[in-house]
C-alpha positions in Angstrom: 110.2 53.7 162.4 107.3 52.2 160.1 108.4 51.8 156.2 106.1 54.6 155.3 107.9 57.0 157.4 111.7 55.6 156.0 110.2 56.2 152.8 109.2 59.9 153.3 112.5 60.9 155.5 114.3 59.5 151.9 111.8 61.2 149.6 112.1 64.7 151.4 115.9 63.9 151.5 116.1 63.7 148.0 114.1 66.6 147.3 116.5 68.6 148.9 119.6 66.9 147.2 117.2 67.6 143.4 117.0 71.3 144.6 120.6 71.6 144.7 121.2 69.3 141.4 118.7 72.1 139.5 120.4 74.8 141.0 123.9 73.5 139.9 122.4 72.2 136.1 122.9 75.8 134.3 126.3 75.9 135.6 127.3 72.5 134.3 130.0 72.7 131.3 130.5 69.4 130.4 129.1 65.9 130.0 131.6 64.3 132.7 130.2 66.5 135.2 126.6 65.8 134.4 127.7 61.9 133.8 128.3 62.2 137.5 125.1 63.8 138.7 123.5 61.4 136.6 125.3 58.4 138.5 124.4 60.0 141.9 120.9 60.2 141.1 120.7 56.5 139.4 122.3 55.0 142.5 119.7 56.6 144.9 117.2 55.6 142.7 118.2 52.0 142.7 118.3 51.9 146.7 114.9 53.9 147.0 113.6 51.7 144.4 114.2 48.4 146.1 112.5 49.0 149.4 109.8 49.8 148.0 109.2 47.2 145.0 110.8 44.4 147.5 109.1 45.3 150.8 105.8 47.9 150.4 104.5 47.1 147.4 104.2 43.5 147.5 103.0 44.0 151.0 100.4 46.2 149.5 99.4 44.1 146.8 98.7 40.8 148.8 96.2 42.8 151.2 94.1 44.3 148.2 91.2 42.9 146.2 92.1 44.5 143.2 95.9 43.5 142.2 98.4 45.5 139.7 98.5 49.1 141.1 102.3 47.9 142.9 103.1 46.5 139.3 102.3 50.0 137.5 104.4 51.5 140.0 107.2 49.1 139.5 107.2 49.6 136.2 107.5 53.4 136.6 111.2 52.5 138.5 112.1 50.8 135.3 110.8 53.1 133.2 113.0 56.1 135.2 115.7 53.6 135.4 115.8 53.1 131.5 115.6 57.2 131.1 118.8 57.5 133.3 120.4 55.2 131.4 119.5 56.8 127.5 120.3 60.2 128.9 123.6 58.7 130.3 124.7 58.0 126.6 123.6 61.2 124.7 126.3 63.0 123.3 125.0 66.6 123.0 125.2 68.5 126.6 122.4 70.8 126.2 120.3 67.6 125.2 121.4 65.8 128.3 120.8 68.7 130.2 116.9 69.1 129.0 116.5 65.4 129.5 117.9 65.0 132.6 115.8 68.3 134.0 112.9 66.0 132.9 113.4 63.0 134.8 114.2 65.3 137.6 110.4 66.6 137.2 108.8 63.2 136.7 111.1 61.5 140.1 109.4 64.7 141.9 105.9 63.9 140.3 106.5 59.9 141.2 107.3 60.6 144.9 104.3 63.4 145.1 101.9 60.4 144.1 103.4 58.0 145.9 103.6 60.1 149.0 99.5 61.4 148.3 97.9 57.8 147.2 100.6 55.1 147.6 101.8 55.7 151.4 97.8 56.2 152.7 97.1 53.2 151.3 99.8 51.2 152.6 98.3 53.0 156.2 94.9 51.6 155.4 95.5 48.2 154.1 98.2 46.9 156.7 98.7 47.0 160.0 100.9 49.3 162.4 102.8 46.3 163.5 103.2 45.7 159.9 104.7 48.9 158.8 107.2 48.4 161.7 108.3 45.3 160.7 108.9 46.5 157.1 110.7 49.6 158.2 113.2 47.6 160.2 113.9 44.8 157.6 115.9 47.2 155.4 119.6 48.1 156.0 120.7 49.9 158.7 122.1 53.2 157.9 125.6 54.7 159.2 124.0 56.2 162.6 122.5 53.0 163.5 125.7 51.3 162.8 128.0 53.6 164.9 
């Protein structure tokens, strides 16, 4: 499996687990419960994240002429990251709620860019046996353990 394709299967995973998070948001009645969506999200962020900013994009970045597109995109990670964590804190639940329905939309609009500019270029720029490598570097999951 090449590190693109790991990517997608996660970002078409997640979309799916988002779907459900929206569909359960109007029905959340306190901030403990959205606290723990919040965490859920954060911690697959963090995973996600990592592959990416410690295997693709500096992969990426050493094969093109023009340098700082990975570091934009990195920052974007923090950026989300730092979002999680304010709408983690606020007090007011129908606040949190708006907030957190917002970083929902802008994870969804990161992965749609990634997926229709970052992952073709990653295609173009390095090789098949390249994209292999990098897909099998990162930790196996529970199938492949079992």
């Amino acid at each position: 499996m090449t590190i693109i394709e790991l990517l997608r299967t996660e970002h078409t995973v997640f979309n799916v687990f988002l779907d459900e998070i929206e569909a359960v948001l109007p029905q959340i009645a306190t901030l403990g419960e959205l606290r723990l969506l919040i965490r859920l999200v954060a911690r697959f962020l963090q995973q996600h994240g990592h592959k990416e900013e410690d295997l693709l994009y500096p992969a990426i970045d050493q094969m093109q002429v023009e340098r700082g597109e990975m570091t934009e995109m990195a920052q974007e990670h923090v950026e989300l990251d730092q979002r999680i964590l304010q709408v983690a804190i606020i007090r007011d639940l129908s606040e949190a709620l708006k907030q957190f329905g917002q970083i929902i939309q802008s994870v969804r609009q990161h992965f749609d860019y990634e997926e229709r500019h970052l992952f073709p270029l990653a295609e173009k720029v390095l090789q098949s046996g390249s994209l292999v490598a990098l897909g099998g570097v990162t930790e196996p999951t529970i199938s492949q353990a079992l």
